[in-house]
Phi, psi and omega in degrees: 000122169233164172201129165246166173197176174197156203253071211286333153173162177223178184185169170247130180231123175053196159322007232224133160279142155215134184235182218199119199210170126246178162218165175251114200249134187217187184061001183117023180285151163253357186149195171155189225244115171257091168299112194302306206084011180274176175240338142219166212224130180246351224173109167222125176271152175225125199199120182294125152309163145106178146313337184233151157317128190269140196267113181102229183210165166242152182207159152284115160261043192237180154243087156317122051251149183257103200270010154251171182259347182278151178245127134271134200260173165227164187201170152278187210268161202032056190268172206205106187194185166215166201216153207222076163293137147212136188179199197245152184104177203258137230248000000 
């Protein structure tokens, strides 16, 4: 099982951070721990890449707002997608 993710760009709105990524669940991965750069995450989307439809659901698997910048996402298996944090702090 492996999942990868990257922190692919960020910008500011209004008070607010939003950083912007993707990640890769490949060998049979189900999900991992996606590092935001925030300090904290009030708002995180998730949304599957590619040609085929993801089988199942994506999930946050935290509670929000999140006094941290680590995420854990949950995914079916080998899923391909990107994801959107919004909070506060510095990226």
């Amino acid at each position: 099982m492996a999942f990868t993710y990257t922190l692919t760009s960020n910008t500011v709105m209004g008070n607010k951070r939003i950083a912007i990524g993707t990640f890769t669940n490949s060998a049979g991965g189900t999900g991992g721990e996606v590092v935001t750069g925030l300090n904290r995450v009030d708002f995180m989307t998730l949304t599957t890449t590619g040609t085929i439809a993801a089988p199942g659901e994506l999930v946050v698997n935290e509670t929000l707002p999140l006094e941290s910048g680590s995420v854990t996402i949950v995914t079916s298996a080998d899923i391909v997608g990107v994801w959107m944090a919004i909070g506060d702090g510095v990226i």
